[in-house]
KOLGU-4560 file (N, C-alpha, C; in nm, 3 decimals, padded with zeros to 5 digits):
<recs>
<n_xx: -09.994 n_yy: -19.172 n_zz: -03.630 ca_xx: -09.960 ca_yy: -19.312 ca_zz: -03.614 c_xx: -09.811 c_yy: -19.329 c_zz: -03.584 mol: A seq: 1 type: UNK>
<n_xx: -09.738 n_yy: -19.235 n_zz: -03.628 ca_xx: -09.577 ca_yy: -19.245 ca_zz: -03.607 c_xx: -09.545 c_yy: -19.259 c_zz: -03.489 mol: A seq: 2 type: UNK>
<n_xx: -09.612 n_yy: -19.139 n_zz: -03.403 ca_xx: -09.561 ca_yy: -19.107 ca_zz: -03.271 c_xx: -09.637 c_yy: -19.229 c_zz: -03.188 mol: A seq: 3 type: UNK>
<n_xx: -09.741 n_yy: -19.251 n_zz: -03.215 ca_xx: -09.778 ca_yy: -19.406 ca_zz: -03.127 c_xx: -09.640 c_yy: -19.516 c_zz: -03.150 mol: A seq: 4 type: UNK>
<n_xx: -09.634 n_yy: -19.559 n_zz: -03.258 ca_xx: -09.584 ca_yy: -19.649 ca_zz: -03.281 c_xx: -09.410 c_yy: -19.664 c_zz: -03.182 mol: A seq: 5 type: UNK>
<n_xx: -09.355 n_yy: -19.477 n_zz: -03.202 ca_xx: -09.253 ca_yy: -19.476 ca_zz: -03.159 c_xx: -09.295 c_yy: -19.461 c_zz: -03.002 mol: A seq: 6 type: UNK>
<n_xx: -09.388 n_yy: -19.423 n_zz: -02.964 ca_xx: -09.396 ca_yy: -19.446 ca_zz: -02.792 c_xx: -09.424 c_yy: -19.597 c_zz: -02.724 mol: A seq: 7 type: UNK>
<n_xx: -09.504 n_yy: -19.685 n_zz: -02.856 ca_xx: -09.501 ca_yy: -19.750 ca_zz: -02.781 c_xx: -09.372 c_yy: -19.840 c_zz: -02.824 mol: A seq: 8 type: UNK>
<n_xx: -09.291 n_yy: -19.821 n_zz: -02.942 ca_xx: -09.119 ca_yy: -19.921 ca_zz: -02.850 c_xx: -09.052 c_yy: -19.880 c_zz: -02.803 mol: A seq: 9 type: UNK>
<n_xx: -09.059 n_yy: -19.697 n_zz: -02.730 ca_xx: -09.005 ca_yy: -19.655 ca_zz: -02.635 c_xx: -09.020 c_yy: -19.720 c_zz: -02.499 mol: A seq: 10 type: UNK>
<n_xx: -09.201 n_yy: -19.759 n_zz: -02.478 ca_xx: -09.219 ca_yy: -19.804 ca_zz: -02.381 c_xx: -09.190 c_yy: -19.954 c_zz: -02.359 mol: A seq: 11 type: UNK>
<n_xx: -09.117 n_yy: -20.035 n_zz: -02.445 ca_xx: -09.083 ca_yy: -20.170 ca_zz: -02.481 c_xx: -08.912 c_yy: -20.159 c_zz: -02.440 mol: A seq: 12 type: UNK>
<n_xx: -08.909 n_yy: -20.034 n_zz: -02.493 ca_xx: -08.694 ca_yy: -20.005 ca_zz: -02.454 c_xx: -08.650 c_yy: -19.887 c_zz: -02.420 mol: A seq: 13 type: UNK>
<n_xx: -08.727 n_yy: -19.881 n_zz: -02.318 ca_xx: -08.688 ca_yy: -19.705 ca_zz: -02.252 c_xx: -08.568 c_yy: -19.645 c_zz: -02.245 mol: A seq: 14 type: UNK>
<n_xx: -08.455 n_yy: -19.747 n_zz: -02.241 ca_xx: -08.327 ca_yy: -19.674 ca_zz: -02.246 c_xx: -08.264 c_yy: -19.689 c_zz: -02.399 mol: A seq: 15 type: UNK>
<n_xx: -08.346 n_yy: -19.666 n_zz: -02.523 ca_xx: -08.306 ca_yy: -19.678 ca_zz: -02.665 c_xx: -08.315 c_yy: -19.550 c_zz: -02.658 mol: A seq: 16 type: UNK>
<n_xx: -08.345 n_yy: -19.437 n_zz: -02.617 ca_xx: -08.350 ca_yy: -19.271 ca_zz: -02.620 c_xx: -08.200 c_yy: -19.191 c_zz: -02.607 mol: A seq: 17 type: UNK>
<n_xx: -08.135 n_yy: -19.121 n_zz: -02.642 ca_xx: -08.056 ca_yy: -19.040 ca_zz: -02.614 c_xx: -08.023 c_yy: -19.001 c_zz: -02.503 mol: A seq: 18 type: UNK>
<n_xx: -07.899 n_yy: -19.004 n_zz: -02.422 ca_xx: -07.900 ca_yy: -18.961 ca_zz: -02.270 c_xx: -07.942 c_yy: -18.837 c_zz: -02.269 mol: A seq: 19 type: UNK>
<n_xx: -07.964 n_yy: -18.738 n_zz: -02.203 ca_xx: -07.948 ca_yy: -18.599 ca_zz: -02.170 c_xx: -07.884 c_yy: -18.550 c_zz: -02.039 mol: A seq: 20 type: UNK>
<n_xx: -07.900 n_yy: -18.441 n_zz: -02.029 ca_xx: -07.785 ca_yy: -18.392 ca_zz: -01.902 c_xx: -07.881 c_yy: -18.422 c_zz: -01.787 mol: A seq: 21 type: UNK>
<n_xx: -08.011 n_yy: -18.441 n_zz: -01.774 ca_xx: -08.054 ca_yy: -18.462 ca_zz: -01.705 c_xx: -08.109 c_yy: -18.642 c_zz: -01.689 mol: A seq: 22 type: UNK>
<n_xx: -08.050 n_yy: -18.702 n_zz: -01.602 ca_xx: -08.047 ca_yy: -18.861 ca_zz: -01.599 c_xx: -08.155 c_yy: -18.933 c_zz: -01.654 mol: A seq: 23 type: UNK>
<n_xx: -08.304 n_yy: -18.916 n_zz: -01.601 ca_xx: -08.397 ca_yy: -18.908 ca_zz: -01.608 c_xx: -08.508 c_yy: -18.897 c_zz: -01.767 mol: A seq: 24 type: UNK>
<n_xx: -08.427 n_yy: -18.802 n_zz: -01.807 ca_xx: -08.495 ca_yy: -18.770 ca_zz: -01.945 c_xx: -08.399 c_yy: -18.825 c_zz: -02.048 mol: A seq: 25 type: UNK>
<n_xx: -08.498 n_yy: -18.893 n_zz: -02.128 ca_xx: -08.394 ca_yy: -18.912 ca_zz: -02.311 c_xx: -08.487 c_yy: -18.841 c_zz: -02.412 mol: A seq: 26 type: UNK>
<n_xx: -08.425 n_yy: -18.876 n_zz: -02.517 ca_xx: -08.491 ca_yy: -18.869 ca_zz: -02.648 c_xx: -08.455 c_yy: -18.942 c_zz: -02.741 mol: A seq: 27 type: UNK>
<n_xx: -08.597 n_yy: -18.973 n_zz: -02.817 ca_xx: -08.604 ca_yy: -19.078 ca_zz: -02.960 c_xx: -08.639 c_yy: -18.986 c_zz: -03.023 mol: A seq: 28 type: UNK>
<n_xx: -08.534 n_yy: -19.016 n_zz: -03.185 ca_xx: -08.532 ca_yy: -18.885 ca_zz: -03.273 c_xx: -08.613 c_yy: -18.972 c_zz: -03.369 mol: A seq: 29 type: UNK>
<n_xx: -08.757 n_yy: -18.916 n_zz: -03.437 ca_xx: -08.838 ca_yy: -18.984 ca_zz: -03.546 c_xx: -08.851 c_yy: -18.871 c_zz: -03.628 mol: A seq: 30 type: UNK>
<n_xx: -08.777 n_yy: -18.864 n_zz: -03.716 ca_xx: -08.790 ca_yy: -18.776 ca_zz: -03.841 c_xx: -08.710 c_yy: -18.672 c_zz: -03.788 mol: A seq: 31 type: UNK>
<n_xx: -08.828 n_yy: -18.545 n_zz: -03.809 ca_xx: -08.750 ca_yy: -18.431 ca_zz: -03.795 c_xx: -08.837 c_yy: -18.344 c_zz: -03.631 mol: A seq: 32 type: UNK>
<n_xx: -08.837 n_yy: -18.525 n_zz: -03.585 ca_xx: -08.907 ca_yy: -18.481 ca_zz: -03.440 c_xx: -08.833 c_yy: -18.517 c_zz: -03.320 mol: A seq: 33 type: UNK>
<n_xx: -08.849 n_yy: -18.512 n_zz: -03.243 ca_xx: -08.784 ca_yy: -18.540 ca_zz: -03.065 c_xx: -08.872 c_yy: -18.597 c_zz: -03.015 mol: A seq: 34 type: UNK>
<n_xx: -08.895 n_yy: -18.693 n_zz: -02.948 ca_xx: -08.948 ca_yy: -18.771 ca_zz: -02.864 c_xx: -08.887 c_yy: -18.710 c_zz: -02.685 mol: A seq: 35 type: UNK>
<n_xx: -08.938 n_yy: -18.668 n_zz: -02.644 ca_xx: -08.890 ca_yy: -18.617 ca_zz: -02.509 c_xx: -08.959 c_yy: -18.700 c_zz: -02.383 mol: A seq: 36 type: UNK>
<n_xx: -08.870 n_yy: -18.786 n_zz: -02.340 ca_xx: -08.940 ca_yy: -18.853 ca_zz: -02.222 c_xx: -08.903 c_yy: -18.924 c_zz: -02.084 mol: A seq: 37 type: UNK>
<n_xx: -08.914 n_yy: -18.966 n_zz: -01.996 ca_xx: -08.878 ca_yy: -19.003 ca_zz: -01.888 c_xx: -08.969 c_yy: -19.172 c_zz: -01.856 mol: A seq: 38 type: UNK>
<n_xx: -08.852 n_yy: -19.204 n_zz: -01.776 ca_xx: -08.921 ca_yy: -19.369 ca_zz: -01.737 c_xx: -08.917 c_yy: -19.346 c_zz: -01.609 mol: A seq: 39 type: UNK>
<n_xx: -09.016 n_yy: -19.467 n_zz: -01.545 ca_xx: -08.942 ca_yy: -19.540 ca_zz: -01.425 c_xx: -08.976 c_yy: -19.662 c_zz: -01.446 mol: A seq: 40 type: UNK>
<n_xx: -09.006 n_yy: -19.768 n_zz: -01.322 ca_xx: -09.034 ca_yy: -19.936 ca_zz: -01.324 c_xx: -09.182 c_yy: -19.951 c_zz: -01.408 mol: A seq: 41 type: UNK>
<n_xx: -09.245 n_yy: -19.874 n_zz: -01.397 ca_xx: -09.383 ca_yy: -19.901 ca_zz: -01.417 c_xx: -09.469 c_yy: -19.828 c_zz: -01.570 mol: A seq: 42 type: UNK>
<n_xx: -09.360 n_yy: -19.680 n_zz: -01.560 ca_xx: -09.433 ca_yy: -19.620 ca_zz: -01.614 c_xx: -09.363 c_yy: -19.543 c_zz: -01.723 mol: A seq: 43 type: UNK>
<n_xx: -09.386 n_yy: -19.491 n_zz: -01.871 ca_xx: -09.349 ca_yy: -19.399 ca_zz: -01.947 c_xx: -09.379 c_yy: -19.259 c_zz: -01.930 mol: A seq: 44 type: UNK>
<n_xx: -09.346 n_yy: -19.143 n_zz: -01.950 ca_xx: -09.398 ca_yy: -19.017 ca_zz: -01.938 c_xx: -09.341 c_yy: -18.952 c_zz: -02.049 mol: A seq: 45 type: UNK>
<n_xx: -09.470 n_yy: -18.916 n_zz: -02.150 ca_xx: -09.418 ca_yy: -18.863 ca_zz: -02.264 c_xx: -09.407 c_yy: -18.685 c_zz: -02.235 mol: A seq: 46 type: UNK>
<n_xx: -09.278 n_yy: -18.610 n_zz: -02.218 ca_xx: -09.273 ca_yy: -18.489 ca_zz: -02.210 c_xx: -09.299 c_yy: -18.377 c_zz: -02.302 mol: A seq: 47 type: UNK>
<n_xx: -09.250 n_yy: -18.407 n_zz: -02.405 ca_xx: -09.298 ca_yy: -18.330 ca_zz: -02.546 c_xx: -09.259 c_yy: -18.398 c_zz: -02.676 mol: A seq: 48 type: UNK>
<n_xx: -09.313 n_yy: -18.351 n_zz: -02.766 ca_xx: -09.273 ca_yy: -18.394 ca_zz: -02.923 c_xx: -09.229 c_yy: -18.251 c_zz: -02.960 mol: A seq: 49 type: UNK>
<n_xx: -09.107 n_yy: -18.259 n_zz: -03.035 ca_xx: -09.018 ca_yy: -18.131 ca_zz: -03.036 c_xx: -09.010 c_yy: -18.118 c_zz: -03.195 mol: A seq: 50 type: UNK>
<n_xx: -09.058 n_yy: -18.063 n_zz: -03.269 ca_xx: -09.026 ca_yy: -18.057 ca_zz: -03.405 c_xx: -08.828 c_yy: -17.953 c_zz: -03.432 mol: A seq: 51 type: UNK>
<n_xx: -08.738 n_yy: -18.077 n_zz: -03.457 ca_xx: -08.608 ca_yy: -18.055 ca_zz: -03.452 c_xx: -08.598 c_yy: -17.918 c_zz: -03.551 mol: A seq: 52 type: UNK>
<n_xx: -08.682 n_yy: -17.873 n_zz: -03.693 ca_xx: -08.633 ca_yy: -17.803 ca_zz: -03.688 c_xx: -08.652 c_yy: -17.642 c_zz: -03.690 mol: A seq: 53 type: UNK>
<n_xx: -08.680 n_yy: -17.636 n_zz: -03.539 ca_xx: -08.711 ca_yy: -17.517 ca_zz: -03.437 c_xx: -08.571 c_yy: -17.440 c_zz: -03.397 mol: A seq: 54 type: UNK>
<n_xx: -08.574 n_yy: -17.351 n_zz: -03.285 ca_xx: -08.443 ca_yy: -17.320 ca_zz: -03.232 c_xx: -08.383 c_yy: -17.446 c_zz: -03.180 mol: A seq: 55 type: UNK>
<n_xx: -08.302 n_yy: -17.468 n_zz: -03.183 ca_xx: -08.255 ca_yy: -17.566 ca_zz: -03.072 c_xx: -08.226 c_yy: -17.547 c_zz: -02.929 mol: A seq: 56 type: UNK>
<n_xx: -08.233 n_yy: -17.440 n_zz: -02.930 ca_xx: -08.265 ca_yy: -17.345 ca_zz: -02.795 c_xx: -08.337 c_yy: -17.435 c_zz: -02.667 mol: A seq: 57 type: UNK>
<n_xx: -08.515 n_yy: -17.427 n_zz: -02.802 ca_xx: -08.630 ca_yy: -17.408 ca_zz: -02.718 c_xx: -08.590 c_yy: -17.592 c_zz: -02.644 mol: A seq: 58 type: UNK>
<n_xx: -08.541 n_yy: -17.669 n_zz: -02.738 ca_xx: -08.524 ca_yy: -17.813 ca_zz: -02.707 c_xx: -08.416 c_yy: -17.810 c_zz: -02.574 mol: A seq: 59 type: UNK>
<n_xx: -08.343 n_yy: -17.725 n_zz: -02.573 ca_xx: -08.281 ca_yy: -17.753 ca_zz: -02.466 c_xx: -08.369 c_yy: -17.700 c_zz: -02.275 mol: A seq: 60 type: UNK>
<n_xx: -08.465 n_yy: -17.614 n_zz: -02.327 ca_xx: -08.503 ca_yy: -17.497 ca_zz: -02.242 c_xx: -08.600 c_yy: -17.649 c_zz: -02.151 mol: A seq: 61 type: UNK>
<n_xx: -08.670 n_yy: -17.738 n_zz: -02.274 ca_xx: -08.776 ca_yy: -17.842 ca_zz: -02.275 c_xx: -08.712 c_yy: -17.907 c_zz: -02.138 mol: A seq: 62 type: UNK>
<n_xx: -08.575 n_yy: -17.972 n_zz: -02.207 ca_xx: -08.484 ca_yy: -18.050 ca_zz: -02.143 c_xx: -08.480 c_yy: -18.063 c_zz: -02.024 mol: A seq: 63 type: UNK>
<n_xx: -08.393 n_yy: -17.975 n_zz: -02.040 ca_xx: -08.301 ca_yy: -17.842 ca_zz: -01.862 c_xx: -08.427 c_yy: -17.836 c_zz: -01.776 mol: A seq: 64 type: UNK>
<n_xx: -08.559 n_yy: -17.786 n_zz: -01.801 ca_xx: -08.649 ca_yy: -17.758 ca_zz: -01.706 c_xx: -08.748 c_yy: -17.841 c_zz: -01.680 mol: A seq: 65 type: UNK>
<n_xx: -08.790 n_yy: -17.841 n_zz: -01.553 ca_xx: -08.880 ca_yy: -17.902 ca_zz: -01.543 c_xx: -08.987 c_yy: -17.817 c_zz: -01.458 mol: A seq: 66 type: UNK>
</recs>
């Protein structure tokens, strides 16, 4: 229920996410999770749910690549 709740006021305020190096992608931090995602006009795209405490590595690897 968390991660609904937080996708859907991501999808209400898409730019409430964290910038990243890549323009395109943010993140909403819910707990000890990452919200990894991308907008455009129309649409949300949820990329991953990142449990933060992993490498922080792998979160960047998520990020950086597509």
């Amino acid at each position: 229920m968390l991660f609904v709740q937080a996708t859907e006021f991501v999808a209400r305020n898409p730019n409430t996410g964290q910038k990243t190096t890549r323009k395109e992608i943010r993140v909403k931090l819910i707990g000890h999770y990452a919200l990894i995602y991308e907008f455009n006009d129309k649409s949300l795209f949820v990329l991953a749910i990142f449990d933060t405490r992993q490498n922080p590595k792998k979160l960047v690897k998520i990020v950086t690549e597509k």
